[in-house]
N, C-alpha and C positions, 0 to 999 in steps of 0.2 A: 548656486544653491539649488537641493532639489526640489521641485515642486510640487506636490504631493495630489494638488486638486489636477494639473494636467494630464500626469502618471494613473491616475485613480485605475481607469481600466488595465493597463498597463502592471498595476501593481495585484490586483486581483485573479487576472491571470497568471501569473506568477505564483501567487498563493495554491490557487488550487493545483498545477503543475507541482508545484512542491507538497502538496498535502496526498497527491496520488503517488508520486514515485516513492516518499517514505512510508506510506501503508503501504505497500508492492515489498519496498523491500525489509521490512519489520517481520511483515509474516514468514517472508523467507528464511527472515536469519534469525527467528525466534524458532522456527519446525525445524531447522537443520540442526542449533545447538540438541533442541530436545531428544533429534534421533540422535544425537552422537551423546548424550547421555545415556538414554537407554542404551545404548549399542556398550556401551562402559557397563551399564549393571546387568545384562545379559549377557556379556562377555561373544558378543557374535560384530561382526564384521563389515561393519558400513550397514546392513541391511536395513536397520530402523533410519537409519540416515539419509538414504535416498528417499524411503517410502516420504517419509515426513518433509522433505524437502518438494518433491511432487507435493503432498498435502499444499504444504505452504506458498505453492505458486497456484494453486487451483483456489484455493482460500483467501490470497492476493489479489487474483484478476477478480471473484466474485464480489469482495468490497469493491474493488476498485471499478467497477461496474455499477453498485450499488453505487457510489456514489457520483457516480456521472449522469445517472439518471437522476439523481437530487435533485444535483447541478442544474440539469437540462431543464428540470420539471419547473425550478424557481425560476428560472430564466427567459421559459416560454406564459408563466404566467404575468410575470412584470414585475416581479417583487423581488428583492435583494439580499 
């Protein structure tokens, strides 16, 4: 069986690993659908597609940034 009080550290790394790379890739593939909609009602050719996909990894790494300093900030003060 697992042990959940052993894991504890174990499992909250885990968490935030997985709470960075789905905001990472949410905002990417939320900016990439949006340019390739607009790129459909402009009737133009990838271009709102790339732009908005750059968007979406510059908008990605600054959350994901933001919150590693959360992270860091709860971390180094001693509280959970």
């Amino acid at each position: 069986m697992f042990n959940f009080k052993k894991s504890e550290v174990w499992a909250k790394n885990l968490q935030i690993t997985m709470q960075i790379g789905l905001t990472m890739a949410g905002c990417i593939i939320f900016c990439f659908f949006l340019g390739r909609w607009i790129d459909g009602l402009l009737d133009t050719r990838g271009v709102f597609m790339v732009i908005f996909t750059i968007l979406g990894v510059v908008g990605g790494a600054n959350t994901v940034y933001r919150q590693i300093i959360e992270i860091t900030e709860k971390d180094s003060n001693g509280s959970s």
